[in-house]
N, C-alpha and C positions, 0 to 999 in steps of 0.2 A: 504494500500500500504506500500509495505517495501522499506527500503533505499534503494535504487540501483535500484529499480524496473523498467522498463521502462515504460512508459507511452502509452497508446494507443486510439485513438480518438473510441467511442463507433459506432458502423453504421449508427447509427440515425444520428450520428452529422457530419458525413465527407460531407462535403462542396466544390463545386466545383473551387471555387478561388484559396485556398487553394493547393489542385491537382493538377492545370493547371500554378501556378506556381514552385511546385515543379519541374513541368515537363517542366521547360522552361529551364532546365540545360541536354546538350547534353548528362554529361555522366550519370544523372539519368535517363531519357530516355533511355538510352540502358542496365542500370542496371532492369528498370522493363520490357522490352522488354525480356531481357534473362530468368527474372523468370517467364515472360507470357508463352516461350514455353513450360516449366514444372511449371505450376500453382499450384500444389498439395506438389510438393517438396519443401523442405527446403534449404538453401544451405548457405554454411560460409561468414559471408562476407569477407573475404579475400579471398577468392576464384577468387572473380571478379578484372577483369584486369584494373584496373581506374590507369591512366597518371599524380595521382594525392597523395599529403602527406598525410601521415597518420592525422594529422589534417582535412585535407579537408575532406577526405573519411568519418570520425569519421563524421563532418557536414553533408554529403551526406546523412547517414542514419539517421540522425537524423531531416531533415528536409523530408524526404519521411516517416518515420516511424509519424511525428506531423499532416502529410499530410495527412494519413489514406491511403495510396498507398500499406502497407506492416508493419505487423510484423514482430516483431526485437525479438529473446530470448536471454538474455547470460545464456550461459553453462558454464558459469565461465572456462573455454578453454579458449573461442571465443565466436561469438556472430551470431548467424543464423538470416537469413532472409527468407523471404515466401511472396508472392506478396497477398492481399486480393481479389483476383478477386471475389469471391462470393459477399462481400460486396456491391465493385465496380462496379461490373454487376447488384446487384439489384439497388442500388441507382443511378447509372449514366448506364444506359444501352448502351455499347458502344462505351462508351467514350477511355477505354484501347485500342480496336483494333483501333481507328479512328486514337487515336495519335501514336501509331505503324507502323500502315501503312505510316500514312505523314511522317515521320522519315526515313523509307525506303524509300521514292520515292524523298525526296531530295539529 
């Protein structure tokens, strides 16, 4: 690993606690919510509209990206995101849509 690299939890290790509290924060819930509908694409994270300081946000990715929720690249630009749903779907089957959906129906 190089300086600066970002880190990323391997598939074997991503853990559900982990996830479930990432995902107890509304606007990271609607950050992986947006890259559920295009799961294959990438997207800036500036891109996303979070109510939130540039501190925070910087946090936000960095606890969904510890979380195993989603890869993080920097392009030394910026820094893209991409949700793991393959992972996610083989290790917790289901678990993406279910918190998805509760999200929408409250």
């Amino acid at each position: 690993m190089t300086a600066g690299e970002l880190v990323h939890p391997r598939a074997e290790e991503l853990q559900v606690g982990p996830i479930l509290l990432a995902l107890a924060d509304a606007n990271r819930r609607r950050v992986v919510a947006q890259l559920a509908e295009r799961p294959d694409e990438e997207r800036l994270c500036a891109s996303f509209d979070l109510p939130v300081a540039k501190s925070s946000r910087t946090r936000h990715w960095r606890v969904l990206r510890e979380a195993g929720l989603v890869y993080q690249r920097d392009a030394g630009n910026g820094l893209y995101i991409r949700l793991r749903k393959e992972d996610l779907d083989r290790r917790f089957p289901g678990l993406i849509q279910a918190v998805i959906a509760a999200g929408q129906a409250s």
